[in-house]
C-alpha positions as CSV (number, residue, x, y, z in Angstrom):
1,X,-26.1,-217.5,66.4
2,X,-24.0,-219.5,68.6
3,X,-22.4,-217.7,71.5
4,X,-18.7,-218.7,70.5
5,X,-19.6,-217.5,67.2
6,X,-20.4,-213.7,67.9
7,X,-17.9,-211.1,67.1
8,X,-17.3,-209.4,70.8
9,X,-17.5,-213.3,72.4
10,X,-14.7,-214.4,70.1
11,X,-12.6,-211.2,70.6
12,X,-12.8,-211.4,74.5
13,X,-11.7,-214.9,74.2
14,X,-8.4,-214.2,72.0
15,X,-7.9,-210.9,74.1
16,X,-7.7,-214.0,77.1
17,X,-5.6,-216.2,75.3
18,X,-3.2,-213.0,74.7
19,X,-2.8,-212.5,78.1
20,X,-1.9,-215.9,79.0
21,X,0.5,-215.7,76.2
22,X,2.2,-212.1,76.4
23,X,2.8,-212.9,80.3
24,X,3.4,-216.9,79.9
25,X,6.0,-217.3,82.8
26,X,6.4,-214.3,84.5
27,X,7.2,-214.2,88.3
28,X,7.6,-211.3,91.1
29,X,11.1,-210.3,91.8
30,X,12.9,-213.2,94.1
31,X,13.2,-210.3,96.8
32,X,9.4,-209.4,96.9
33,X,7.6,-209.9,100.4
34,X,4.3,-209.1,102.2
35,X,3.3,-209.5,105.9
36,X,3.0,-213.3,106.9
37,X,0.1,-211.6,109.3
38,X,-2.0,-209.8,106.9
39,X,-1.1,-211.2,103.4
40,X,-0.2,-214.8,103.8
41,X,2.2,-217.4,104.6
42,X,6.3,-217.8,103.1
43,X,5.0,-220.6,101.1
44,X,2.3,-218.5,99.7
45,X,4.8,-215.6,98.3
46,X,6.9,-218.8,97.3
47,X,3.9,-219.5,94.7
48,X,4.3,-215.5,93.5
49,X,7.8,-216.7,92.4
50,X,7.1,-220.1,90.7
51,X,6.1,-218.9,87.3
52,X,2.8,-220.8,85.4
53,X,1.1,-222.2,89.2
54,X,-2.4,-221.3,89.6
55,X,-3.3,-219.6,92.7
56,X,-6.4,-220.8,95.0
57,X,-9.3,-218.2,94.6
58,X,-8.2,-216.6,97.7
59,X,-5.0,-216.4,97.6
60,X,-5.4,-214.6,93.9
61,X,-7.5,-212.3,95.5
62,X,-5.8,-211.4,98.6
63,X,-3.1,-211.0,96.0
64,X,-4.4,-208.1,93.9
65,X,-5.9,-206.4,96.1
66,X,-2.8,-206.0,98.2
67,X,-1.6,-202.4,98.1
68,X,2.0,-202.7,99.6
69,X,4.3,-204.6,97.2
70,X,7.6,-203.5,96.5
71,X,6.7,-204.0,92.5
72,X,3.0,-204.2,92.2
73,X,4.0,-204.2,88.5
74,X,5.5,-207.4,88.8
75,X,2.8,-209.0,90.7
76,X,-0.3,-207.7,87.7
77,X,1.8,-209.5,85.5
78,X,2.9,-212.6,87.4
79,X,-1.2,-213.0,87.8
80,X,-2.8,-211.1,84.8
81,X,-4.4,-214.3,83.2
82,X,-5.8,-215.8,85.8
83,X,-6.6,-212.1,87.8
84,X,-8.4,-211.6,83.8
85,X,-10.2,-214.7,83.7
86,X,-11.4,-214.7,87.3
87,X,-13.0,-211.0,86.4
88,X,-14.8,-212.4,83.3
89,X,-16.2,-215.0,85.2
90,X,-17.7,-213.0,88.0
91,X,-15.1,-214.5,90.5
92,X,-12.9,-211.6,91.0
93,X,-14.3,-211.5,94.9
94,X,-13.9,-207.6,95.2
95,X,-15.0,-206.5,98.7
96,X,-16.9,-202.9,97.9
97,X,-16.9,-202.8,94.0
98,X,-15.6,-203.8,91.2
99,X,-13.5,-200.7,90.6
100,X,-10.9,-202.0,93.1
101,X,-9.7,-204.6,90.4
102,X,-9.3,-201.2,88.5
103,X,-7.3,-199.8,91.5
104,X,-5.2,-202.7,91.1
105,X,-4.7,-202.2,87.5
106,X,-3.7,-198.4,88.1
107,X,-1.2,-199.6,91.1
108,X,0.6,-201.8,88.5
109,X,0.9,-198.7,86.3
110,X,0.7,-200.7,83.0
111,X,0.2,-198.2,80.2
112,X,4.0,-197.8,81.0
113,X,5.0,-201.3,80.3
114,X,6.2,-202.3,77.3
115,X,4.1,-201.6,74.3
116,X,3.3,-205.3,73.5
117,X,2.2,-205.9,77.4
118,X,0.6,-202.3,77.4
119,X,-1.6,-203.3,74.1
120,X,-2.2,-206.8,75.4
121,X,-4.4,-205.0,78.8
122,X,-5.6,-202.6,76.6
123,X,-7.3,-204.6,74.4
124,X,-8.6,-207.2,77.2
125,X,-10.6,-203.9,78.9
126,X,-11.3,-202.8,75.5
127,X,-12.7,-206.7,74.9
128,X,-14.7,-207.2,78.0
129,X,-16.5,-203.5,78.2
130,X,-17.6,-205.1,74.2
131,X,-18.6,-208.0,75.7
132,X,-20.8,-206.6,78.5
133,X,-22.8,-204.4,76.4
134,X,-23.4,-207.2,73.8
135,X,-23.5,-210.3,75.6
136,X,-26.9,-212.0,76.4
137,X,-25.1,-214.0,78.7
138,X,-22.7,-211.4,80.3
139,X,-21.9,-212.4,83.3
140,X,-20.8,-208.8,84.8
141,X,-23.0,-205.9,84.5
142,X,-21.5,-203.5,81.8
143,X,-21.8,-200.7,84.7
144,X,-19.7,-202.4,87.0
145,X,-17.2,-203.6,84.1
146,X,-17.4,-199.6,82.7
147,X,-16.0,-198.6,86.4
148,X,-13.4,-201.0,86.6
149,X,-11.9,-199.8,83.3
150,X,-11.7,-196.0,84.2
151,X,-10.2,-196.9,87.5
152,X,-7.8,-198.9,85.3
153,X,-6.7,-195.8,83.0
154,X,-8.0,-193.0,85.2
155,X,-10.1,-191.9,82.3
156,X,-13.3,-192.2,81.1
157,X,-13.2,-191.5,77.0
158,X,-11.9,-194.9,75.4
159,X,-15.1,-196.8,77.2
160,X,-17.4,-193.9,76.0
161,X,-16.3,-194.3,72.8
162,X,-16.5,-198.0,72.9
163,X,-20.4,-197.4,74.3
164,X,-21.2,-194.8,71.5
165,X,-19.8,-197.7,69.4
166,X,-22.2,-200.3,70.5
167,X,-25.8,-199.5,69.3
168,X,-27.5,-202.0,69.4
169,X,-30.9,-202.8,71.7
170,X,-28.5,-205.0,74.4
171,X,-25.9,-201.8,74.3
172,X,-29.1,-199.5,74.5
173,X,-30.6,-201.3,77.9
174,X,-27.4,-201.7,79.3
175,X,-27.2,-198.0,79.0
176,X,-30.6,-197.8,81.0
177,X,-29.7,-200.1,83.6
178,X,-26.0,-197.9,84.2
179,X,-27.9,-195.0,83.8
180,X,-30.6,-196.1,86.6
181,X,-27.4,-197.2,88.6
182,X,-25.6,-193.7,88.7
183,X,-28.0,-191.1,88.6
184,X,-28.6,-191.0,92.5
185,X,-24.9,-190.5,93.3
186,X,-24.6,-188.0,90.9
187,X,-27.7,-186.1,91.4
188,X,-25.9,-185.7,94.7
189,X,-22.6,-184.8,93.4
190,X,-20.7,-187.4,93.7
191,X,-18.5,-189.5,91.4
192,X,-20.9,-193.5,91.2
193,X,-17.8,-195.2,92.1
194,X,-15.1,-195.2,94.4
195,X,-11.7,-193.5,93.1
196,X,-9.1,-195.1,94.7
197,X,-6.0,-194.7,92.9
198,X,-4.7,-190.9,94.0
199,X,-3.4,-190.0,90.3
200,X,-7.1,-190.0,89.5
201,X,-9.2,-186.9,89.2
202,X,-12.7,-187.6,90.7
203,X,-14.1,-184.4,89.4
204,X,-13.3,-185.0,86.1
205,X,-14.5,-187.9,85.8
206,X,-17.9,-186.8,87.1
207,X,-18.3,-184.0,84.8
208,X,-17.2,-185.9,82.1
209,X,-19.8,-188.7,82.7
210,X,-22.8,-185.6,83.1
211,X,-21.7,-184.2,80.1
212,X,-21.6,-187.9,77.9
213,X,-24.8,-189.0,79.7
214,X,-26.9,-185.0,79.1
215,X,-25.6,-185.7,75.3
216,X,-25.1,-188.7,73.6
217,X,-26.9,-190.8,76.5
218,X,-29.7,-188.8,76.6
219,X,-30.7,-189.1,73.3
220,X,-29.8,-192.9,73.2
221,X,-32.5,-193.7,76.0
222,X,-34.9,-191.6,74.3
223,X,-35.1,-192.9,71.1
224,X,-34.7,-196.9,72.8
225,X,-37.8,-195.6,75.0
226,X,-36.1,-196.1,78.2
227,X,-38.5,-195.2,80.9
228,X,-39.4,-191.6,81.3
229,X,-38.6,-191.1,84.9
230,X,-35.1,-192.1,84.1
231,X,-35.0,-189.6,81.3
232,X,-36.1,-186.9,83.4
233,X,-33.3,-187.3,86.1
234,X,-30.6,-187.4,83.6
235,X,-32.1,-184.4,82.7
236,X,-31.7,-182.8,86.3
237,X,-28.4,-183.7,85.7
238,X,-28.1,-180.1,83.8
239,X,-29.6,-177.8,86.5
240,X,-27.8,-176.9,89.5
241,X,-28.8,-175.5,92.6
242,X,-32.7,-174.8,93.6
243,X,-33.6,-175.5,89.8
244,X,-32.9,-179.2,89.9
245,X,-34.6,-180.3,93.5
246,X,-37.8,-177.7,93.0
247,X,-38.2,-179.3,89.6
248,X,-41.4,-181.1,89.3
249,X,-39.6,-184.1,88.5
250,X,-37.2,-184.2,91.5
251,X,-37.0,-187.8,92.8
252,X,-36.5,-186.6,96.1
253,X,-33.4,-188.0,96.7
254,X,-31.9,-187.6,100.4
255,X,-28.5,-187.5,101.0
């Protein structure tokens, strides 16, 4: 099958194309400044309020990741497609993780925007996280992607759903390599991502992602044969305490 021609390819390609046309022409308000020291230069904002110019790679990223606009809800918007694109592509230049294009996203506040823009974001997460697990060619790891879009919406059951959704033997590795990625942060009791966004419940998210990987995950990377070490430290995943590092199968993770 040609690439352009499978399902979750052609739908993260319209979800793109949505963007571009759902926020065709937006700008930040004319009053909206940043620090010529730390953000950039008068002709830089000046670019922020010229609707359809693409930004330099730098500039788009020193751009998102800015946390002190006046309307950071205006700025998403003004640089959604290209912000969208860049991600796809792998050029999205985040410093520590990917989960601070997530940060972004939760600054901007967009399930609050108006129901067309609101389902226009939705549906490019939705799209990508599809993508990663299914892609051969994916450029982002489906981990990494998975993070951004719970930092995005502060919650982690659309994109578990969307997993539990995905089946097949690309989903099922993908799961094994997140899997392999997280368990040493949360064998230690910690959240495998940074939670930036203070509306967000670490915690909860923690537990939630023990309780999806002890059940449905489990089983998954059983029946796919996923290596049996692995299995056995998501399985430490359900004791607590002296029980999980005395266990004969105790990594021995230091933290």
């Amino acid at each position: 099958m040609h690439l352009a021609d499978r399902p979750a390819r052609r739908r993260l390609s319209v979800a793109l194309e949505n963007l571009s046309v759902t926020f065709h022409g937006m700008t930040v308000h004319p009053d909206e400044h940043n620090c010529e020291c730390h953000w950039g230069s008068s002709e830089e904002l000046a670019l922020l309020k010229t609707p359809g110019v693409q930004l330099e790679p730098d500039l788009l990223r020193r751009t998102w990741q800015a946390s002190d606009w006046t309307d950071h809800a205006a700025v998403l918007r003004r640089i959604l497609p290209q912000f969208a694109a860049a991600l796809v592509a792998g050029r999205a230049q985040a410093l520590f993780g990917l989960e601070e294009a997530g940060d972004s996203f939760a600054r901007g506040r967009w399930q609050q925007w108006p129901d067309e823009q609101a389902a226009s974001v939705s549906e490019f997460l939705h799209a990508w996280l599809a993508e990663s697990l299914t892609g051969p060619d994916a450029v982002v790891p489906a981990h990494q992607v998975f993070a951004m879009c719970a930092e995005a919406s502060g919650t982690l059951g659309p994109w578990l759903a969307d997993w539990e959704e995905q089946t097949g033997h690309l989903s099922d590795r993908r799961l094994a390599e997140a899997a392999a990625e997280w368990e040493y942060e949360l064998l230690g009791e910690s959240l495998p991502w940074s939670v930036g966004w203070y509306e967000h419940d670490e915690e909860e998210m923690r537990a939630e992602l023990v309780a999806w990987l002890l059940g449905h995950a489990a089983t998954r990377l059983r029946e796919s044969d996923a290596p049996e070490d692995l299995r056995h430290r998501i399985r430490l995943l359900g004791l607590t305490g002296e029980d999980r590092w005395t266990d004969p199968h105790w990594p021995g993770h230091r933290y």
